[in-house]
N, C-alpha and C positions, 0 to 999 in steps of 0.2 A: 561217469559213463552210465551206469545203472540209473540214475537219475534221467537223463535223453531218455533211457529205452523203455521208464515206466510212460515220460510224458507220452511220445511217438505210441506207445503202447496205449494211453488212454484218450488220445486223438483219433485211434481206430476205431478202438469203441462206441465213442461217441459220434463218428461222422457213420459206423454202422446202424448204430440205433436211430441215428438224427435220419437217412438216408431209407433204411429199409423197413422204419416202419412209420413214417410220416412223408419226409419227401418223395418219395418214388410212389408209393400208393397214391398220392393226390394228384400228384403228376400223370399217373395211367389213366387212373378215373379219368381224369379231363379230357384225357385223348381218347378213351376209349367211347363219353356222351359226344364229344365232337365229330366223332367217326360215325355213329350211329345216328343218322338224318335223313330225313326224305328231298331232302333237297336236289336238282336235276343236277344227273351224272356221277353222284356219287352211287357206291357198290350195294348199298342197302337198296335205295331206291329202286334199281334195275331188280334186285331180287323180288321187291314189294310190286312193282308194275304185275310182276310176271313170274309167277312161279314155275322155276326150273324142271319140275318134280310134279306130278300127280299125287292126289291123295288119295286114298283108297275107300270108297263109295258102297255101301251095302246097308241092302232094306231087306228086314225080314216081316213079312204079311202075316196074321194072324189068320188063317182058314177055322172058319166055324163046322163044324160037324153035325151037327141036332137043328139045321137055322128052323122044322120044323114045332120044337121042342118049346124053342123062344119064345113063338107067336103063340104058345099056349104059357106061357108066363114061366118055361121050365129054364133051368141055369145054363149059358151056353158053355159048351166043351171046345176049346179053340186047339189047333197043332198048330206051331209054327210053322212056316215053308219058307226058304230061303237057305243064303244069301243069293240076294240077284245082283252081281257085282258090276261095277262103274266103277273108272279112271276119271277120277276129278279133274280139273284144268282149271286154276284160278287165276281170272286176270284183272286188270280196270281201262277202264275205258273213256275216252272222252276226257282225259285230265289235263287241268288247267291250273297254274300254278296263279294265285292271286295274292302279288307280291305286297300291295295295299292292307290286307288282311292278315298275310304271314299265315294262309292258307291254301290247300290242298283242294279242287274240287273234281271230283271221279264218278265214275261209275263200274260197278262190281258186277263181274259176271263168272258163271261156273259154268263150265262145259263136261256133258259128259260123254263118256265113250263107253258101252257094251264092255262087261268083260265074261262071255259065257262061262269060257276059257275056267275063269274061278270059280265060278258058280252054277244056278241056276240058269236054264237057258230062256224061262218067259212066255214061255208056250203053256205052264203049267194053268190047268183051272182051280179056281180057289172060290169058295163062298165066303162074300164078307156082308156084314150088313148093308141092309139098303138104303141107299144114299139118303132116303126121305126121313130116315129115322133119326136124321141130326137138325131136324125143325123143334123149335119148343113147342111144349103143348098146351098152344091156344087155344078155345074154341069157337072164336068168332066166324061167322056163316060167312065172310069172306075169304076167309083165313083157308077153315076146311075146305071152300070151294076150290082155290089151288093145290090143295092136297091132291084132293080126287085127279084134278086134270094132271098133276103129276105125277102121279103113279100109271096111269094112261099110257101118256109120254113115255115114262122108263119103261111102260110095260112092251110098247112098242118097239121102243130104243132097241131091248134087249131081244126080243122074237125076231128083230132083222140079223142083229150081231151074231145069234145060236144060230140061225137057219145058215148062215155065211160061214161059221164054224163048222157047222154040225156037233155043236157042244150041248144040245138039250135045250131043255125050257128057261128062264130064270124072268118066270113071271113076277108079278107083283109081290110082296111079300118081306117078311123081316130079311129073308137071307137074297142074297143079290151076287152069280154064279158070270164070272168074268177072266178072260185069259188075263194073266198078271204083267206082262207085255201091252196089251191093249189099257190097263187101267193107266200103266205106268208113262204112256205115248199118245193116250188119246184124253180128249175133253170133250164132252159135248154133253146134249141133255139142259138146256137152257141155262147151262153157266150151275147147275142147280148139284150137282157131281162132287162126291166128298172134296175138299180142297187141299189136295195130299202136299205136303213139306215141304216147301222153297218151290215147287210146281205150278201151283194153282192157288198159291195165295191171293185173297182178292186184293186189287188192285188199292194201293194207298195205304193199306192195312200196315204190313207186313214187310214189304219192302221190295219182293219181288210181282213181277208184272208178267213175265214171261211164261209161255207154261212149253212141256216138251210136243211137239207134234205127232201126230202121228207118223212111224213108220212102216213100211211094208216089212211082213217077216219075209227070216230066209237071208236076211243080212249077216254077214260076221261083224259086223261094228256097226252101233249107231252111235249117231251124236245128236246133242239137243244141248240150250244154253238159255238160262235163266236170269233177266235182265232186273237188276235193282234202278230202287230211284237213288240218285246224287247223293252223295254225301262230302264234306266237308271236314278234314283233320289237320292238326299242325305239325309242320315239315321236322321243325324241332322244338327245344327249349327256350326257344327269345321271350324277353318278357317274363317268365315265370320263375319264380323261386326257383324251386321244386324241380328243376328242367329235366331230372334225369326219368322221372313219372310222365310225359308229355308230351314227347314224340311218338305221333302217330293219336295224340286223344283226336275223337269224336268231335268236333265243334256244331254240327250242323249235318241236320238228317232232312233232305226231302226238302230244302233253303228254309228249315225250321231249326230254331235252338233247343226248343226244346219238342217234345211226343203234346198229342193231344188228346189221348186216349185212354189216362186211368182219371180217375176223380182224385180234384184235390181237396182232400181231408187234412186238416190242421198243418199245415203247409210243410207236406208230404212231398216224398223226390220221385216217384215213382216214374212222373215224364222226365224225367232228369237226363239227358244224355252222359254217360258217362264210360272211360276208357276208351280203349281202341275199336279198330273194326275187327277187331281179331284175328288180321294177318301178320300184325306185327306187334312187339310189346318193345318197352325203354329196356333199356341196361340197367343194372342195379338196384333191381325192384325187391325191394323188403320185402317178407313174406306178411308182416302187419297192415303192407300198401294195397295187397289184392290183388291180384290179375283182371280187371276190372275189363269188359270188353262189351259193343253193345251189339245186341243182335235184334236185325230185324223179324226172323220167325217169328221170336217171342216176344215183339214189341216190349223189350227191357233192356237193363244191364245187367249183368251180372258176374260173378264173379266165383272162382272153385274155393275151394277152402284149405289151406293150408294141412299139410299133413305130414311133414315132418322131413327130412333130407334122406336122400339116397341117392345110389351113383347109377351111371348110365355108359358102359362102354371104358368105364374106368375114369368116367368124367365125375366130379361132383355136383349134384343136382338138386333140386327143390322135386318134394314131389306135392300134388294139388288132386283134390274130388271136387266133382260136381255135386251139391246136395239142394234140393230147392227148399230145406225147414220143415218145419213143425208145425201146427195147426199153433199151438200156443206160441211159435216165436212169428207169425203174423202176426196176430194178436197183442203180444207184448212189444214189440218193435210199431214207434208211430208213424215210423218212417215207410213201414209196408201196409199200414192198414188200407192204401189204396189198391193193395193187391185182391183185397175179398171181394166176391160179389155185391155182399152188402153188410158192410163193419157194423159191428161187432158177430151178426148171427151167423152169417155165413161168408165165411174165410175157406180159404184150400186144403183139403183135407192132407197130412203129414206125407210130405215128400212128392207132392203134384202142384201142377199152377194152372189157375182157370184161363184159355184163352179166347173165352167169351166176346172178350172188349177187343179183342186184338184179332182175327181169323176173324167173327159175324157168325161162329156156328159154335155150338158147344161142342168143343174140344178142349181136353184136358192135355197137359204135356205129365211128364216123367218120367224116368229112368226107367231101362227097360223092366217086362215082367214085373212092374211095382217097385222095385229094389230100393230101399230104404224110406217104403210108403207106409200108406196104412193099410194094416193087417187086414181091416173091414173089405178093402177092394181084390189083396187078394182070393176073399172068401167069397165072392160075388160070381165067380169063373172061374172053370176047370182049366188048367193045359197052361197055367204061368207057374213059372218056377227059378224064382231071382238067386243067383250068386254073386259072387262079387268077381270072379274071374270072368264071366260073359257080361257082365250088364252094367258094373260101373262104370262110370265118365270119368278118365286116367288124363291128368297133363305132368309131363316131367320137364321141367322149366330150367336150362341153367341160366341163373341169375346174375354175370356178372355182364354177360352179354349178352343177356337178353332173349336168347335163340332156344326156343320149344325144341326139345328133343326128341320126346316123343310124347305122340298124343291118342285117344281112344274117347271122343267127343258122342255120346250116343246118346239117343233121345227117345222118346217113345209117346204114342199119341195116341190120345183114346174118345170114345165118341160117348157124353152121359147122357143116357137110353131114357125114358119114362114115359110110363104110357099113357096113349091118347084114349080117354074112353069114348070120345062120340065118333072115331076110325075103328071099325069095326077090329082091322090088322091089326093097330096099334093097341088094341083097350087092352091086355093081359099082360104086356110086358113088365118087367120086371124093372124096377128103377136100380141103375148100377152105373160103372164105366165100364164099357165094351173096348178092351185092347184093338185097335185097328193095325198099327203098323211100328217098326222101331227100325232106325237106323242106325250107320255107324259112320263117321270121317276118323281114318286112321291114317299116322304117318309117325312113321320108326325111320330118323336119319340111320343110315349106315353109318360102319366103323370107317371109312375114306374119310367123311364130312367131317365126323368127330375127333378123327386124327387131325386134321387141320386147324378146326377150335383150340384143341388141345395146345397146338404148334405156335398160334395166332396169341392165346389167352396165358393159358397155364403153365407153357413153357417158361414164358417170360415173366409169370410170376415166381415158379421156381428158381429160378436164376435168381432172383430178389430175394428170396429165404434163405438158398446159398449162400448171397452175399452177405448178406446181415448176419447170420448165424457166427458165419466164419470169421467174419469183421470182430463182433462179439467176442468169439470166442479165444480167437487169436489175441485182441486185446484184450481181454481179462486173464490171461494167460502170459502174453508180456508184461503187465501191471502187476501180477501178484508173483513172478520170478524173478523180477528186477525188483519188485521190494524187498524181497527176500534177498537177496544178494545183497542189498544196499546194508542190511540189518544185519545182517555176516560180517559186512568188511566194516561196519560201523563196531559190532561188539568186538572185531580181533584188533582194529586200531587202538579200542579202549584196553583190550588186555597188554598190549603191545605198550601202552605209554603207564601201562600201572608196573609193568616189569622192569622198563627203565628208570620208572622213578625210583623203586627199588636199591 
């Protein structure tokens, strides 16, 4: 009898272990990559067309204070002003499944909506530099000769806009005096107008073509929508190892495989299309794999850096930073040297990226207020002051399926200033990066959403630890009573037949 109850007993055991920690895990995985696809009519897909949910949209402006100080070669003093908050609305558009290809072809647009309500209301006036001051300093007699006529132009532009406000002068000059509404809704000035973030990117560049219109104030809502070129990703895994990495990669940007736009240095990846569009990532993304996603702003990919687990609503999570490197980890990585201006001597200086090649204007990106830059930029300008509570780039990723929890994506962009000496304006300025503007895209799921994850994911993983444990546990616990009993009734048999023999 003891004998049955150790076998039955180590049959549990063993179909616990054999069951909860190899059968069932492989078996979920596979349903869990097969569930995750962009294929038409499944549940991801609708979520990927069209997000249910707004994300939450804020620029904050750098307002210059001294713009006279500037144009005599003095350090500018900036105050922040902001947030001007927006309701994100992300959709795609135009999608065509190309079943030949075992790809996805779209179009990405963001809409946005006013949200006074949180913020700023856009009426504010702010001095920022002036737009002309993001031309390089050439001096050829043709060159300067459009300078002159545009500063003309803006001086014009602006003496109509102020006379129509009754906002003052904001002649010619380093400092450039504009409601932050009007900058943020209007274009004009021969296309020649800073080319502010996913807005006024020039066309081909960057990815968007669209810019916002102008609206009349006095609205409680605007909306304005920002149209990319086509892009191209894979619905799922077919075809690739790796498949759990690969729904939703990148195949094709603009009916191009790869960028045309960094140099290639020693067959360097830098036009390399790589990962998502960044609406969606795979399930069961290793934190060694990257969050790999590529963005048209920045004409790259890129990806946050792994920083270590923590939980989210009682969820377990991955969490990830944004950091753009080192002046030396350009440089030592051969893989980025197509990132410099011109490798080896001038590379990005620590924790910024040149977006020279990519935008057509010198503008620098980076993390707001400098945050994890070089020291030298923030010595260059008064009125930045990086923490890591306001300015880091936050994703909190849970990775078994794939769904960002929460995220705090923020950017900042700056205009490198140097002076023209045959422009009388320009000849004293001071060569530096001038902070122009920084934004943010946030989105914190709520505890409903995560309760359901939880419901959907975790639950049915716990049931699987349960059953295993207890499977386990119960048989190692029939196995080692019923041996013991058996070694009982085996040594009193043996006392019992030494007594008789007796």
């Amino acid at each position: 009898m003891y004998l049955k109850v150790i076998i039955v007993s180590f049959v549990v055991l063993l179909l616990g272990a054999l069951i909860g920690f190899l059968a069932f895990p492989m078996l979920f995985k596979e349903l869990v990559k097969r569930s995750v696809n962009l294929k038409p009519g499944s549940e991801t897909r609708q979520l990927w067309e069209k997000m249910p949910f707004p994300l939450t949209f804020k620029i904050y402006v750098f307002n210059v204070t001294n713009a006279q100080d500037i144009e005599m070669g003095g350090k500018p003093k900036l105050q922040e002003v902001g947030p001007f908050v927006y309701d994100e609305w992300k959709d795609k558009y135009e999608l065509m499944d190309i079943e030949a290809e075992n790809a996805i072809s779209f179009n990405m647009r963001n809409t946005f909506q006013t949200r006074a309500d949180l913020g700023l209301s856009g009426e504010e006036l702010i001095t920022m530099p002036h737009p002309l001051l993001q031309v390089s300093p050439k001096t050829e007699e043709a060159f300067l000769d459009q300078i002159y006529k545009r500063f003309h132009i803006v001086h014009d532009h602006c003496e109509l806009g102020a006379a129509s406000r009754n906002a003052g002068n904001c002649g010619p000059g380093p400092g450039h005096h504009f409601q932050a509404a009007e900058r943020f809704y209007y274009s004009q000035v021969q296309g020649s107008l800073l080319r502010w973030h996913r807005y006024q990117l020039r066309p081909g560049a960057c990815g968007c073509t669209g810019h916002l219109p102008a609206v009349p104030s006095g609205r409680s809502a605007r909306r304005a929508a920002s149209e990319c070129h086509p892009l191209q990703v894979l619905p799922d895994g077919r075809g690739n190892r790796s498949r759990q990495s690969s729904v939703g990669r990148v195949l094709a940007f603009n009916e191009a495989k790869q960028l045309h736009i960094w140099p290639e240095l020693n067959n360097t990846s830098c036009n390399r299309l790589r990962g998502t569009d960044g609406t969606i990532f795979a399930p069961l993304m290793r934190p060694e794999q990257g969050l790999w996603s590529y963005s048209p702003q920045l004409c790259r990919s890129l990806t946050p850096q792994w920083m270590g687990r923590t939980k989210y609503n009682r969820l377990p999570a991955q969490r990830y930073e944004l950091n753009f490197g080192s002046a030396r980890f350009f440089q030592t990585e051969p893989d980025l040297h197509c990132y410099c201006t011109d490798y080896p001597d001038n590379c990005p200086a620590d924790g910024t990226m040149d977006l020279v090649r990519c935008s057509g204007t010198p503008l620098m990106a980076s993390l707001p207020h400098f945050y994890q830059a070089d020291q030298k930029l923030l010595a260059e300008v008064e009125g930045v002051q990086p923490t890591a509570a306001k300015h880091a780039s936050i994703l909190i990723f849970e990775q078994f399926s794939g769904t960002v929890l929460s995220v705090h994506n923020r950017l900042q962009f700056s205009l490198k200033v140097a002076p023209v000496k045959d422009v009388p304006l320009m000849s004293q300025l001071r060569s530096l990066a001038m902070p122009l503007f920084w934004i943010e895209e946030s989105l914190q799921l709520d505890e409903q959403v995560t309760q359901l994850l939880h419901k959907k994911i975790f639950a049915v993983l716990n049931a699987n630890n349960w059953f295993r444990w207890l499977s386990i546990g119960l048989g190692s616990f029939g196995c080692i009573l019923g041996a013991l009993f058996l070694h009982l009734t085996r040594s009193d048999a043996k006392r019992v037949g030494v007594i008789d023999a007796e």
